[in-house]
PyMOL CGO cylinders between C-alpha atoms (Angstrom):
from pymol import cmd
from pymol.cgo import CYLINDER

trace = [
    CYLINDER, -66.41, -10.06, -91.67, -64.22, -6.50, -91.68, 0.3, 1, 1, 1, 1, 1, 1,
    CYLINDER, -64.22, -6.50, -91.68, -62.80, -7.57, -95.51, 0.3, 1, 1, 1, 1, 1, 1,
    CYLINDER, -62.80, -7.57, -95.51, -66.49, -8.16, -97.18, 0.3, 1, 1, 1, 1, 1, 1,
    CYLINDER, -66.49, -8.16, -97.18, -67.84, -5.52, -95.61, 0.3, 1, 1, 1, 1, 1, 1,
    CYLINDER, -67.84, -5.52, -95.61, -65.01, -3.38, -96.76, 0.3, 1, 1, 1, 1, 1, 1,
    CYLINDER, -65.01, -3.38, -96.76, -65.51, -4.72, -100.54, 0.3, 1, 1, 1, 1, 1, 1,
    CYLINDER, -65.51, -4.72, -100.54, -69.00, -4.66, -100.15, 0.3, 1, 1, 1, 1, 1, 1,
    CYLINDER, -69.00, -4.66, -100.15, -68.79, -0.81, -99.20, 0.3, 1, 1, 1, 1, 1, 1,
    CYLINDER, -68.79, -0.81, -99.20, -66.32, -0.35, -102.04, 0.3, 1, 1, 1, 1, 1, 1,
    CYLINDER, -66.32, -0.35, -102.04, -68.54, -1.99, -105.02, 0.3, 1, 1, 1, 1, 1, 1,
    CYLINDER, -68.54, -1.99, -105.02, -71.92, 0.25, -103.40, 0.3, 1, 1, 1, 1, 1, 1,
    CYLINDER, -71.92, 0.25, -103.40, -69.48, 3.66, -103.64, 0.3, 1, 1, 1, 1, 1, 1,
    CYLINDER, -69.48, 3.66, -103.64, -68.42, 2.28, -107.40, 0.3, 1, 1, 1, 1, 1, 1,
    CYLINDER, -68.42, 2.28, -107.40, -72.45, 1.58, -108.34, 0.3, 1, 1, 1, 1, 1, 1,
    CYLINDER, -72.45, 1.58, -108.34, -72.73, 5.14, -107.44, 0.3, 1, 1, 1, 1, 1, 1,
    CYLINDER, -72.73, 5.14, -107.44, -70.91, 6.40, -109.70, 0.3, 1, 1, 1, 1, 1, 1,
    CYLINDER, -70.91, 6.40, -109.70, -71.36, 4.38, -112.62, 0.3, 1, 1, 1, 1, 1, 1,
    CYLINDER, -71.36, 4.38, -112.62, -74.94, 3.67, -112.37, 0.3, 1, 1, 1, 1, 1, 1,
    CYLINDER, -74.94, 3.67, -112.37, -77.55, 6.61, -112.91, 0.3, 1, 1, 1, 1, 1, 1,
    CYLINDER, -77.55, 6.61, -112.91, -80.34, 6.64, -109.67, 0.3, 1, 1, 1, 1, 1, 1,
    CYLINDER, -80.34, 6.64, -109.67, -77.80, 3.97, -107.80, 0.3, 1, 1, 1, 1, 1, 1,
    CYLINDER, -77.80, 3.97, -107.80, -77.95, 5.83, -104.68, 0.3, 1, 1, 1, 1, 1, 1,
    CYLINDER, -77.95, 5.83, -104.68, -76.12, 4.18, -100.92, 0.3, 1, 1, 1, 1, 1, 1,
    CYLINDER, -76.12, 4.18, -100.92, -78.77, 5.67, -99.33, 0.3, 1, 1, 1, 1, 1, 1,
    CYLINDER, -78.77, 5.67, -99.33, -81.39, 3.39, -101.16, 0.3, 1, 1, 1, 1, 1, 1,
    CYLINDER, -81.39, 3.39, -101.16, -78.70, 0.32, -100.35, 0.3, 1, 1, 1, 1, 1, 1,
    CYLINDER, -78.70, 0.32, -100.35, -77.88, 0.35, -96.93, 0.3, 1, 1, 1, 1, 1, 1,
    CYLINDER, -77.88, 0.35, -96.93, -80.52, -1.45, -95.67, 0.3, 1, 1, 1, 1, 1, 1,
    CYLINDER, -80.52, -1.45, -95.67, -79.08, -4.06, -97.96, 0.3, 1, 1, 1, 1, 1, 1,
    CYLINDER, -79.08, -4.06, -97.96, -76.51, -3.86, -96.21, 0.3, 1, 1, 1, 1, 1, 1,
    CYLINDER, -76.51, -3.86, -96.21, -78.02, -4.32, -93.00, 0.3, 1, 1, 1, 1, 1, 1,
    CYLINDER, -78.02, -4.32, -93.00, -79.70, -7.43, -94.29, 0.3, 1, 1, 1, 1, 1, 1,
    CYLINDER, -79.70, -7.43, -94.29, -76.23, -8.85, -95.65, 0.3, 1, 1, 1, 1, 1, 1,
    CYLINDER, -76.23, -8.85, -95.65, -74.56, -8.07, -92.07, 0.3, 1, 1, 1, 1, 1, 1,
    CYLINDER, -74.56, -8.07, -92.07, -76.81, -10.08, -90.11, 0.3, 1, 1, 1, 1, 1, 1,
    CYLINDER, -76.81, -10.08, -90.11, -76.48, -12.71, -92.75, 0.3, 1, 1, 1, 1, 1, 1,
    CYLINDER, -76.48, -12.71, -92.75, -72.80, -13.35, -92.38, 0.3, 1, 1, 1, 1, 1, 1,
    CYLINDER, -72.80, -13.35, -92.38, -73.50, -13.24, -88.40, 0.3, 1, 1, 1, 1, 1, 1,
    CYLINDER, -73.50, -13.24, -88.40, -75.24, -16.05, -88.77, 0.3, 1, 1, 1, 1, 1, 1,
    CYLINDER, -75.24, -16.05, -88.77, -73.38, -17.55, -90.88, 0.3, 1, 1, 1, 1, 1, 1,
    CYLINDER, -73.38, -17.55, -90.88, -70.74, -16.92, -89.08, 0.3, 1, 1, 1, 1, 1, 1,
    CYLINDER, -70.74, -16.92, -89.08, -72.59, -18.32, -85.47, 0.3, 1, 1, 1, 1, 1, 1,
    CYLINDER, -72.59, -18.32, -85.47, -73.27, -21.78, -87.31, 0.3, 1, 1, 1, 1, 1, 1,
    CYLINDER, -73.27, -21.78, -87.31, -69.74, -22.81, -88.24, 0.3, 1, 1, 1, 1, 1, 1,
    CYLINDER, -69.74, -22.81, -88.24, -68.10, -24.92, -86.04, 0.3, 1, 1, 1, 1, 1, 1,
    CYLINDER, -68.10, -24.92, -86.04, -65.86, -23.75, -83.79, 0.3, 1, 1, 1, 1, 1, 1,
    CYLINDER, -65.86, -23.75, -83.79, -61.68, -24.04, -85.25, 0.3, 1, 1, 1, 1, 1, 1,
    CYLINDER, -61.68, -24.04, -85.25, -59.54, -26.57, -82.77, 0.3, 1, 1, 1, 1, 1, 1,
    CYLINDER, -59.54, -26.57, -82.77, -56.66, -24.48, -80.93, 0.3, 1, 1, 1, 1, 1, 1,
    CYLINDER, -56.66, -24.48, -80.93, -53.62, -23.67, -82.96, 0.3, 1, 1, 1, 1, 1, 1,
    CYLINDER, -53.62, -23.67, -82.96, -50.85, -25.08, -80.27, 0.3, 1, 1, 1, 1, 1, 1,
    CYLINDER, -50.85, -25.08, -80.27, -47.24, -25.38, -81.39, 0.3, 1, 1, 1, 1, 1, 1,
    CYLINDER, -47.24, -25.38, -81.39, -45.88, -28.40, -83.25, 0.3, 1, 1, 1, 1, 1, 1,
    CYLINDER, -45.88, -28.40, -83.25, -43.80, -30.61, -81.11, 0.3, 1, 1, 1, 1, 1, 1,
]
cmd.load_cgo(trace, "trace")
């Protein structure tokens, strides 16, 4: 979850510069809303089988 929230961050800080009246503190509930989405997303997926070494 760190990496999208990371580029997520990164394209809201770029909108706010390019864009006139883009504003992060307008977004971040956004934000909030696309957090808990990848949570569950994230809740839902089946669980990976355990990575043991190849004999």
């Amino acid at each position: 979850m760190f990496p999208v929230l990371l580029i997520v961050l990164g394209i809201m800080f770029l909108l706010d510069q390019l864009v006139p009246g883009w504003g992060i503190d307008k977004t971040w509930p956004a934000l909030l809303v696309a957090i808990g989405i990848i949570k569950l997303l994230d809740v839902t997926r089946p669980p990976r089988p355990p990575q043991g070494p190849r004999v």
